[in-house]
N, C-alpha and C positions, 0 to 999 in steps of 0.2 A: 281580127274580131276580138273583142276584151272579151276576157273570161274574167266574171266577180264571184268571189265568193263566202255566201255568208255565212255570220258567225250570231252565236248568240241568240239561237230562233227558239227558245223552250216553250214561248207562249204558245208558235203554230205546230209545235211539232218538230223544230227544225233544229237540228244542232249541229255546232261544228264539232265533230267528233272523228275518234282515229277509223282507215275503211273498215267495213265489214264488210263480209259475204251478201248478206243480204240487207243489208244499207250504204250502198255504192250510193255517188252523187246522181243525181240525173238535171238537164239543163232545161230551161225555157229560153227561147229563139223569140224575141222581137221579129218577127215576118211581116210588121206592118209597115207601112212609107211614112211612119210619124215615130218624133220622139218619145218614147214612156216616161213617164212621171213618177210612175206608181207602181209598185208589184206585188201582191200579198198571193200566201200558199197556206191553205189552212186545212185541216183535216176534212174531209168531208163531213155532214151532221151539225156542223159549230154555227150557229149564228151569229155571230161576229169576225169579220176581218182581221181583226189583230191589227199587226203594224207596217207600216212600209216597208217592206226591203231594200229598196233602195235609197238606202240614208248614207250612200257617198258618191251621188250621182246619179244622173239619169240614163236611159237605157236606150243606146241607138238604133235605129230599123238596121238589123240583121246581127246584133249582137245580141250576145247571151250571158245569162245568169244561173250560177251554178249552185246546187243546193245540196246538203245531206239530211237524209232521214234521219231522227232519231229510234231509236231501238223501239220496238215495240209502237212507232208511231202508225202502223199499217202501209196500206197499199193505196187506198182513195183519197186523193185531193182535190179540193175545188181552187183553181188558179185565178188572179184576177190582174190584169192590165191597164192600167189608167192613162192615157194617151193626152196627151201636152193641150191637144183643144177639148181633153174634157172628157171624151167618149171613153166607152171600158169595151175589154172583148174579155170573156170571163166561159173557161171551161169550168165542167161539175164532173162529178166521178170521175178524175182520172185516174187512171192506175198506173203508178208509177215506178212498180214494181215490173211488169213486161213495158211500160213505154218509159224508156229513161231519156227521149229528147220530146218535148214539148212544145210545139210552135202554136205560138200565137199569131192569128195573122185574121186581117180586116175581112170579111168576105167579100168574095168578087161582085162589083156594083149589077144592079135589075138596070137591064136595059128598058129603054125607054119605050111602053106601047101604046099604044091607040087605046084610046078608052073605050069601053063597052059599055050600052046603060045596063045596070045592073051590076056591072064587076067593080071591084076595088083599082084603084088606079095602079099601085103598088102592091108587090109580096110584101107579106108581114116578114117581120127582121126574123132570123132561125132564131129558135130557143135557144137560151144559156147566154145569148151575144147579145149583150148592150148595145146600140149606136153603132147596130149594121146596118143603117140607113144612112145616108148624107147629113153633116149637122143642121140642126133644125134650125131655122132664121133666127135673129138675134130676138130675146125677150122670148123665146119657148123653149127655152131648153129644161129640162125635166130632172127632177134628184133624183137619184139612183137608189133604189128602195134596199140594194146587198151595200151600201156601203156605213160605215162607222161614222155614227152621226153623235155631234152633239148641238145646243141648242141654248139658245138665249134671245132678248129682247133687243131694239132698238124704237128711235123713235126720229119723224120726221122733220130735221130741221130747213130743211129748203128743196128746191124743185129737184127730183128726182136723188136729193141727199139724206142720207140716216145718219144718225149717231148711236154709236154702242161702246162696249168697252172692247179693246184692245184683246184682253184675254178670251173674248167672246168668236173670234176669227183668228187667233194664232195658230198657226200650223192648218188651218184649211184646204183642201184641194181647191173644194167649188164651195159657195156660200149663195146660197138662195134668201128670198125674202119672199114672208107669208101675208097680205096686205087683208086687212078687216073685212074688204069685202071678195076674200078668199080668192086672192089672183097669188100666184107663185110664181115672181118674177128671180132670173140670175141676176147677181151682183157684182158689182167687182170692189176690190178695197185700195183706193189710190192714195190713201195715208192711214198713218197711224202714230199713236206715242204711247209706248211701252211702260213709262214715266209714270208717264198721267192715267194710264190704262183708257184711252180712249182710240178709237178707231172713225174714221169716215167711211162708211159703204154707198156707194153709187150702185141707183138702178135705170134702168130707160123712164121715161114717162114718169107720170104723177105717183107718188104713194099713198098720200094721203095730204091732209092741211098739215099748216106749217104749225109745230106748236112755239111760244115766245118765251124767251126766255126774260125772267124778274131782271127789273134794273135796279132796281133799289134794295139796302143791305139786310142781309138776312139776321135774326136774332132769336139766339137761343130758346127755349121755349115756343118754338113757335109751331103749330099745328102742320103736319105732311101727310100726305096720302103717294103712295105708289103705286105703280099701274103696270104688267107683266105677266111673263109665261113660266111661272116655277113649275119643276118636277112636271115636264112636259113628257105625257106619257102614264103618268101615274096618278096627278091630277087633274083636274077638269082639261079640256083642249080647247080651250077659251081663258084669256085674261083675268086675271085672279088682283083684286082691289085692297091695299090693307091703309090703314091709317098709324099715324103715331106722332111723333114730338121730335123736331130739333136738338139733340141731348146733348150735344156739344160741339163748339164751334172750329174742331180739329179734329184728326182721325189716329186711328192706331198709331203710338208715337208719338205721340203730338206733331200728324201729321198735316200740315195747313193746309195742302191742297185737299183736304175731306172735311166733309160732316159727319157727326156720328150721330146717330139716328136710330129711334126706337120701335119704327114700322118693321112689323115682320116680314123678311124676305129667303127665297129659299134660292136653288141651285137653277137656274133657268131665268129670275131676274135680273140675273147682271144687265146689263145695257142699257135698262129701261128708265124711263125717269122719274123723278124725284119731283114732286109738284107741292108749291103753296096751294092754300084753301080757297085761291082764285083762282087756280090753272094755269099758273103762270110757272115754269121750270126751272127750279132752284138749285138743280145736281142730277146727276145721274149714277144709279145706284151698281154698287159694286162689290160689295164680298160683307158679309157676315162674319164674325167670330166665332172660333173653333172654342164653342163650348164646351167639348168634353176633355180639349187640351189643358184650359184651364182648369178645369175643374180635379184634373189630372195635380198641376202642381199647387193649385189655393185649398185645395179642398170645396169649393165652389160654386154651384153651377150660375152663369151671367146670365141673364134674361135679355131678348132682345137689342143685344150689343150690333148693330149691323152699321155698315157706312157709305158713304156716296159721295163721287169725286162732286167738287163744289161747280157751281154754273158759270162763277167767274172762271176756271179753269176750260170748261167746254166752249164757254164762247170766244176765248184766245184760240185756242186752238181752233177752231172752226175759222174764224179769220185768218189765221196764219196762212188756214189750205183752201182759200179760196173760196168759202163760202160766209154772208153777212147774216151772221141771226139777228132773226124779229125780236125786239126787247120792248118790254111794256112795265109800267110802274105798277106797283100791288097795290091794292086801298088795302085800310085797316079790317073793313066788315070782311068775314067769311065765306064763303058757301060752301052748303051742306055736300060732304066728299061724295057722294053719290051724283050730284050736278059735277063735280071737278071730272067722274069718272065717266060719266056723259061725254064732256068734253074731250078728253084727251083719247076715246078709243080708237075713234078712226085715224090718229096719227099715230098708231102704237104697231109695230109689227112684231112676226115672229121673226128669229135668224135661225138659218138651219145651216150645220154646218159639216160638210162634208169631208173625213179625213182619208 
């Protein structure tokens, strides 16, 4: 049986520290018949998980993981398990002062009964334990409302295919997609480029229309609108529309594969896209300028400096893995961004991303 043990836990409470009387180690037991992925210990009260414990491997059924208190961190912990297909088994108060071994272990399956009319087919899962039911068939699986979430856009390029950025699903457990007419489908991500900051997320079924990307070259000055989910949480929980200008035909660095871009975008638009004044997708947007940095060494502050990987980049890529984007030629006349954002919402989703 490995014994691990960490080090470095200040965030949860946890540290590797010399014994004490009353901060001896105490262990968690994998008792489940799956591998663990995942392991956080966090004080009891905290609403957030903190970080994986297990960042030098994963955790076999019947091995254990060893942990020390730090001084003053108390006695209640809420543990939480993340189990390779997904599922969590998550105790709350535990006190780990009188219990210093801790098993995590799946509950024993409901037998199968006869239905009654009137009764529920099934016992509800025990409180505290995640996915003590059987996994739910493919395309229902459900986000786990205790786990460390972050969040960004993607948009529809082909049948059951999204594009977002890279940074947007790095380090993930699980990644769901929130689809316009409010379905919450899982994902899986079978490519991606770190480079380019762009990622492919696959879902079952339809997401939405396909949106096309411009085939003809894009030039400076030229009118953009963006379409996403910034500061999710804090503003609207709907798609948020801004417009701006092409401001230059390279990105931080004179980076070729960007545009730099003067449509304002916040922390939750990465992925989303980047559209001419016909709705046709010119780039896909990805990071903002750290305003207060510069203004740190120019004395300074930039306005609206943001950038987005370019469309000739996302549709190489998108080809490379297997998938053909729709490409369409722009005319010269406009429409008004409010028809562009007509158009592109039903192929816009949310990403939610589970760490």
């Amino acid at each position: 049986m490995r014994l691990v043990i960490a080090a470095a836990l200040l965030a949860s409470g946890l540290v590797a520290a010399p014994a004490l009387a009353q901060n001896e180690p105490f262990r968690i037991v994998n008792r489940t018949p799956e591998v663990a992925v995942g392991l956080f210990a966090v004080r009891t009260g905290r609403t957030e998980w903190g970080s994986n414990l297990l960042n030098r491997g994963p955790l076999g059924p019947g091995q254990t993981f060893a942990l020390r208190p730090s001084e003053g961190a108390g006695c209640a912990f809420d543990l939480r398990l993340v189990l390779q297909a997904g599922q969590d088994v998550i105790q709350r108060n535990v006190d780990i002062c009188t219990n210093r071994t801790v098993v995590m272990a799946a509950p024993a399956p409901v037998l199968a009964m006869p239905s009654l009319p009137g009764l529920p087919d099934r016992k509800p899962a025990p409180e505290g334990v995640a996915g003590a039911l059987p996994p739910p068939p493919a395309g229902t699986a459900r986000p786990n409302p205790n786990a460390r979430v972050s969040t960004g856009t993607g948009f529809v390029v082909g049948n059951g295919a999204i594009l977002t950025n890279h940074h947007v699903i790095d380090g993930c457990q699980r990644v769901f997609v929130r689809t316009p007419d409010n379905r919450t489908l899982p994902a899986q991500v079978p490519a991606a480029d770190a480079r380019r900051d762009l990622a492919l997320v696959r879902v079952t079924g339809e997401a939405g229309p396909v949106l096309s990307f411009r085939s003809n070259p894009v030039r400076r000055g030229e009118s953009v609108v963006t379409y996403g989910f910034p500061l999710a949480g804090l503003l609207s929980s709907g798609p948020t529309l801004t417009t701006g200008e092409v401001s230059a035909l390279s990105g931080l660095g004179d980076n070729q594969q960007q545009f730099q871009i003067s449509a304002p975008v916040q922390q939750g638009n990465s992925g989303g896209p980047l559209l001419d004044r016909q709705g046709n997708v010119i780039g896909v947007v990805v990071s903002k300028l750290n305003a207060a940095r510069i203004a740190q060494r120019t004395g300074d502050i930039p306005q609206n400096v943001n950038f987005a990987v370019k469309g000739t980049e996302a549709v190489d890529f998108l080809r490379r893995n297997g998938v053909t984007p729709q490409m369409r030629e722009s005319a010269s006349v406009e429409r008004p961004a409010a028809e562009v954002g007509e158009q592109v919402h039903p192929s816009t989703v949310f990403i939610r991303c589970e760490k």
